[in-house]
C-alpha positions in Angstrom: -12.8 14.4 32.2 -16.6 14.0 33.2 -18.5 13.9 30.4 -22.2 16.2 30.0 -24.5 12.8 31.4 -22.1 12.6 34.4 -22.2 16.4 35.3 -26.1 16.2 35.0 -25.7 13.2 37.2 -23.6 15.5 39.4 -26.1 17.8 39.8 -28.9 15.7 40.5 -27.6 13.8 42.5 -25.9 16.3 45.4 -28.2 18.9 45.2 -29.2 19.3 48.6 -32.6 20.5 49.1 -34.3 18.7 51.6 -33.0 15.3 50.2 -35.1 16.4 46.8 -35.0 18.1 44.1 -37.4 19.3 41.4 -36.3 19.4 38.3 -38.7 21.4 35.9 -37.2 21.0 32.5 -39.7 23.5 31.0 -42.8 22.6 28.9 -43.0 19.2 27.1 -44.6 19.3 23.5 -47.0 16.4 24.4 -48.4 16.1 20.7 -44.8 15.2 19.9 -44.2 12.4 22.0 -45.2 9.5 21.3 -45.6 6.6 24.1 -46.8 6.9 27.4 -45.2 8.0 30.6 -41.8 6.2 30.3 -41.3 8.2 26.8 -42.6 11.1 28.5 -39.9 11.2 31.4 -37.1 10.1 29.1 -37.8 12.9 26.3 -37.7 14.8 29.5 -34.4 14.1 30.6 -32.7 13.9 27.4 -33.4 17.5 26.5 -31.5 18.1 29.7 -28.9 15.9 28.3 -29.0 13.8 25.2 -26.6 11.5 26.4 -27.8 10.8 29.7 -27.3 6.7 30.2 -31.2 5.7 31.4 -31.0 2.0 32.1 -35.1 1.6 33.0 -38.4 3.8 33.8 -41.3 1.1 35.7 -43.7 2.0 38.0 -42.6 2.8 41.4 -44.9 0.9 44.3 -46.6 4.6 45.0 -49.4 5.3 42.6 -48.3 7.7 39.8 -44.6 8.1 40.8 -42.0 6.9 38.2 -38.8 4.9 39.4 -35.5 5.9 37.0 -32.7 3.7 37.1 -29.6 5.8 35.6 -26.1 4.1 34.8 -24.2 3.8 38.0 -26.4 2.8 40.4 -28.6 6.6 40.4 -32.0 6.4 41.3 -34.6 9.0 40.8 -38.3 9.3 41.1 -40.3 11.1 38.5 -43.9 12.3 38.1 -45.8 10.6 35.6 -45.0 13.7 32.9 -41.5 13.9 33.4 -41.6 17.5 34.9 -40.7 16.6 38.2 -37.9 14.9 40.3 -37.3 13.6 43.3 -33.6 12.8 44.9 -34.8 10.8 47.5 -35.8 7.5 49.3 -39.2 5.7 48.8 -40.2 4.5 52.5 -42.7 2.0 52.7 -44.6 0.9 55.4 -44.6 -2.9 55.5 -46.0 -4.5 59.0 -44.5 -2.5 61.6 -41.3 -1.4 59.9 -40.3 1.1 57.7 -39.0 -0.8 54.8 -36.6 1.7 52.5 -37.3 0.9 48.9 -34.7 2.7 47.1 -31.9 1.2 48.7 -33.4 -2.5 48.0 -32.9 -1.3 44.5 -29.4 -0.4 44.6 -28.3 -3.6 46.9 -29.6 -5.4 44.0 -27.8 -3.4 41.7 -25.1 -4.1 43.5 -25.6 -7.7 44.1 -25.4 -7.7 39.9 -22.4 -6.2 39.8 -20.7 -8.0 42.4 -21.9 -11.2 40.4 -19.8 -9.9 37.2 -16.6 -10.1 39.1 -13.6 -12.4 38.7 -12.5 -14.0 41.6 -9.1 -14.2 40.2 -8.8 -10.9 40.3 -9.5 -10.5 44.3 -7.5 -10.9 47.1 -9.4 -13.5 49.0 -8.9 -14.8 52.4 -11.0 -17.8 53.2 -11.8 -19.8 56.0 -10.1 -23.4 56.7 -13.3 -25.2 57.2 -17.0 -24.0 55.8 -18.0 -20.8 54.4 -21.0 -19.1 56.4 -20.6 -16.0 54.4 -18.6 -13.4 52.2 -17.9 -10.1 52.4 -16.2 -7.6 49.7 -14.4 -5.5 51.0 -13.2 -2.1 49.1 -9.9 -1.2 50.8 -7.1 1.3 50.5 -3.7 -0.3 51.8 -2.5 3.4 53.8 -5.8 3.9 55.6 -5.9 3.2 59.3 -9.1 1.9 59.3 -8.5 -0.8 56.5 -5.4 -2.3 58.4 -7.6 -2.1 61.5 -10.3 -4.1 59.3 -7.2 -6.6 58.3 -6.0 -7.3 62.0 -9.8 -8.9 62.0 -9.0 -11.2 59.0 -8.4 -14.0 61.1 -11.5 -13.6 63.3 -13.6 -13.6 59.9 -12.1 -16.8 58.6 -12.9 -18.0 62.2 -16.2 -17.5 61.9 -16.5 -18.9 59.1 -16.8 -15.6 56.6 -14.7 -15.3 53.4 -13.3 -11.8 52.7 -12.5 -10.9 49.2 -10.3 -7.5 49.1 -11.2 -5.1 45.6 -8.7 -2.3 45.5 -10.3 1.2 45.7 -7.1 3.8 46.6 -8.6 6.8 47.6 -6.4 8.9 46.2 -7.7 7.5 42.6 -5.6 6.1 39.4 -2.9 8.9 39.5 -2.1 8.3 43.2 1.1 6.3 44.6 -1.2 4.2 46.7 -1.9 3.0 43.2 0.9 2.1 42.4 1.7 0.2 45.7 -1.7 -1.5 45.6 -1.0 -2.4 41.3 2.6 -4.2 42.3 0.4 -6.2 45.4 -2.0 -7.3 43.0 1.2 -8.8 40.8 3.0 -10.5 43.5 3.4 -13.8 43.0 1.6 -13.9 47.4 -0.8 -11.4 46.6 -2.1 -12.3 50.0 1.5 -11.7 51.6 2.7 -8.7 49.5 -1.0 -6.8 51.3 -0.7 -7.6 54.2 3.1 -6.5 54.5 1.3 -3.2 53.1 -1.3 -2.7 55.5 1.4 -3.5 58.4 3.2 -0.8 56.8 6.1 -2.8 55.3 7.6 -3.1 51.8 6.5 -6.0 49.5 8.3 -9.3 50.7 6.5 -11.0 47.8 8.2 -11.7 44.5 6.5 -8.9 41.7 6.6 -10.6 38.2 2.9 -10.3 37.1 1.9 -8.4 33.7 2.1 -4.8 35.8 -0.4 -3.0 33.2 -2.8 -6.0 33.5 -2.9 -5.5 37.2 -2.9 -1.6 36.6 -5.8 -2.4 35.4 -7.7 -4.6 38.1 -7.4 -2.0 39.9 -8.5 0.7 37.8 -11.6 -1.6 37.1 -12.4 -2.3 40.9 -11.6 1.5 41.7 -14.7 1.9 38.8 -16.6 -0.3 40.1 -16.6 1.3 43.8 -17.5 4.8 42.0 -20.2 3.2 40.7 -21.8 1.0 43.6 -21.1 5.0 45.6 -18.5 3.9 47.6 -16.4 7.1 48.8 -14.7 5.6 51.8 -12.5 3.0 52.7 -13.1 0.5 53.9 -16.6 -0.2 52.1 -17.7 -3.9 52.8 -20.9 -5.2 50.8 -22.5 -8.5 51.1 -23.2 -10.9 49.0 -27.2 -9.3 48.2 -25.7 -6.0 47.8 -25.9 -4.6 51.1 -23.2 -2.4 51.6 -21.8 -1.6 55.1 -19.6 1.4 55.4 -16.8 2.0 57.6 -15.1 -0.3 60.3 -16.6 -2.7 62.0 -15.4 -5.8 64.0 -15.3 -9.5 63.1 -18.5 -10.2 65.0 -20.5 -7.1 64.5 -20.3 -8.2 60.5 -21.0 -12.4 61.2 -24.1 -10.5 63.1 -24.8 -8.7 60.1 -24.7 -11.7 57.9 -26.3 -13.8 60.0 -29.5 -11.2 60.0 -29.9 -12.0 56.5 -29.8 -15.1 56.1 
């Protein structure tokens, strides 16, 4: 059940007015508030919604222009008395590139979150000799593009890149891909039991794991894509936060890593 912050969220967020929206939520009692612009532009968004999670208000690099950071990687811009808006990205010019700010701000986010996770609870396929790089990779195990994604597994380790599978079924926590992905994760080969999955075979592995302790893994990396914005599969995302959406082949993404490094 979404709760009243995540339906304000909802509407914020995929309103779709020329990548903005203005959000006039009516006259602020100014003698009431006390603080300066950060109280001013909260107050302002908790009489939308008192419950509305608000994780920081700083100063956004353009002059009197208010960055919000909202719970679940949301980002939204706000003038300086909390009476307008913007759903958007900040662009700045730095050299001779176009530098976008906002999605600096949620690969670090991201990079935070990332950072939080157990490895035990991945499926990771690393390389024999050094590791150049790692990817995350949210993955569904009935997509065609996620078992095209695995046929590259080997290329990856090859070049030297550790992938580290998080669960994200699309179908979310009441679908059977769930369920297939929740016995994978307590094989005793978790490695094994996904990859006879995403070649479209049943589990060779043995299944004895603690099956609502894995039900859970999943639910939490499922959460965890939701919250980073991932609504695809496969959704890879480098170590600094970077996410990279869709397909791509084993040396498009060492390219990838390599440029940011």
């Amino acid at each position: 059940m979404f709760t009243r912050s995540a339906l304000l969220l909802t509407a914020i967020i995929t309103t779709s007015a020329g990548g903005s929206v203005a959000v006039n939520a009516e006259a602020t009692d100014k003698d009431s508030t006390v603080g300066g612009p950060e109280s001013l532009i909260a107050s302002q968004l908790k009489k939308l919604d008192t419950t509305i999670a608000i994780e920081s208000i700083t100063e956004s690099p353009m002059p009197g222009i208010y960055k919000v950071m909202l719970k679940g990687g949301f980002v939204l811009y706000s003038s300086e008395d909390g009476q307008y808006f913007i759903k958007g990205d900040l662009l700045e010019i730095r050299g001779n590139q176009l530098v976008n700010l906002t999605d600096e701000v949620k690969s670090q986010q991201n990079a935070r979150l990332l950072k939080s996770l157990n490895k035990e609870d991945m499926v990771i396929f690393s390389p024999k000799g050094e590791t150049k790089g790692v990817v995350y990779a949210f993955t569904d195990v009935d997509c065609g593009y996620c078992r095209k994604l695995h046929r590259e597994v080997a290329g990856l380790n090859a070049l030297g890149i550790e992938l580290r599978y998080l669960a994200f079924p699309r179908g979310g926590q009441q679908s059977p891909v769930h369920g297939k992905m929740t016995d994978a994760w307590c094989s005793v080969n978790r490695k094994q039991a996904l990859t006879d999955l995403k070649t479209g075979r049943p589990i060779s592995a043995k299944i004895q794991g603690d099956k609502a302790a894995c039900s859970t893994v999943i639910d939490n990396h499922y959460n965890l894509g939701i919250q980073m914005g991932i609504n695809g599969t496969p959704a890879m995302v480098l170590e600094n936060g970077q996410v990279i959406p869709g397909y791509r082949p084993a040396a498009d993404i060492a390219r990838i890593i390599e440029s940011q490094s």
